[in-house]
N, C-alpha and C positions, 0 to 999 in steps of 0.2 A: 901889424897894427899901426906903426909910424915907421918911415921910410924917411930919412938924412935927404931928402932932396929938398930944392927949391920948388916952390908952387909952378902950376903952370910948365911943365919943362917934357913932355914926352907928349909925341902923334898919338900913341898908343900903349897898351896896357893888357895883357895875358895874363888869365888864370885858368889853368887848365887842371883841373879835377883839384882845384883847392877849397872852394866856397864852401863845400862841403863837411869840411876838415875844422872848419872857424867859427868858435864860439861866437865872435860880434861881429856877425858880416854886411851890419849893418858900418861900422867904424871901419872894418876896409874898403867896402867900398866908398866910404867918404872919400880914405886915404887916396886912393887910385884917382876917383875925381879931383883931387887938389893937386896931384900931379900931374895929368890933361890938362894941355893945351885947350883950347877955347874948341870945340867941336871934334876935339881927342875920342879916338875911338876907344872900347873896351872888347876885348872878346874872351868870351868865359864860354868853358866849356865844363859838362859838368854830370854824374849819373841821372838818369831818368827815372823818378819814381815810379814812377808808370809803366815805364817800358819793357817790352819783352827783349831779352835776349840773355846771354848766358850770364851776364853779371846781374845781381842784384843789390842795391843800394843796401839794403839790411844787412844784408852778409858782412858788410864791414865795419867793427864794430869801432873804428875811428872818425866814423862820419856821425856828428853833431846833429845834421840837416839834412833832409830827404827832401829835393826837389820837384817842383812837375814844373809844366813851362808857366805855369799861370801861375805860380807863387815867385818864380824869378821874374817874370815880369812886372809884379806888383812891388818885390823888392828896389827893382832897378828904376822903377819908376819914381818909388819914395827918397831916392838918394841922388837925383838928379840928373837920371839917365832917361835918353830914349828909343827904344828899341828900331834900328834899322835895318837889320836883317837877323833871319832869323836862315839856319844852315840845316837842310836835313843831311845825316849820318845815315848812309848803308853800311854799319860797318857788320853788325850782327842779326840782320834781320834779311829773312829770304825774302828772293827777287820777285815774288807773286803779291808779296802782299802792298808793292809799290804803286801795284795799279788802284785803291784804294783810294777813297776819296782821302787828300791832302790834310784834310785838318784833323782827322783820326789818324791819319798814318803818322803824322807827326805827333800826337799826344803818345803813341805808343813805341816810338823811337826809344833806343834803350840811352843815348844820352843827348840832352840839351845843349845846343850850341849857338849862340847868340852872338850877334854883332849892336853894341850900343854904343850913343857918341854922347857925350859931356853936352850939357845945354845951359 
């Protein structure tokens, strides 16, 4: 929630299967933006609500927040980010369903992985 650093002070910032886990992640990700340098990246990775594969966000009863990519988007947007890439995962989904048009095969990836930069 507050991080000992000085504003301003890191290229970048990684949260890998935590967003999920955070009651205000509205106030981390402030947190994360006040430590980014001036076009500091973010990269958050995180389950897919959506997604098929063998994990399923529910099943874990530590997770706060059940993501899809349009509500991280919307998040990341409200707190001062903007989305510059966007990563598809083959990590648990079979190699047929890749040929599938791109914007469904991504909604149904089993997790979100995003690159945002500070603005």
């Amino acid at each position: 929630m507050h991080l000992p650093l000085r504003d301003r002070c890191f290229n970048g910032v990684f949260t890998f299967d935590v967003l999920e886990h955070i009651g205000d992640v509205d106030r981390v990700l402030k947190e994360c933006r006040r430590i980014l340098k001036e076009r500091g990246k973010l990269l958050i990775l995180s389950p897919n609500t959506l997604g098929l594969g063998f994990y399923d966000s529910f099943a874990d009863p530590t997770h706060t927040h059940h993501f899809t990519w349009y509500t991280i988007k919307k998040i990341l947007l409200r707190n001062g980010f903007k989305i510059i890439d966007r990563i598809p995962l083959h990590l648990h989904i079979t190699w047929p369903l890749r040929r599938i048009n791109k914007k469904i095969f991504r909604a149904i990836q089993q997790s979100i992985c995003t690159v945002c930069e500070r603005v």
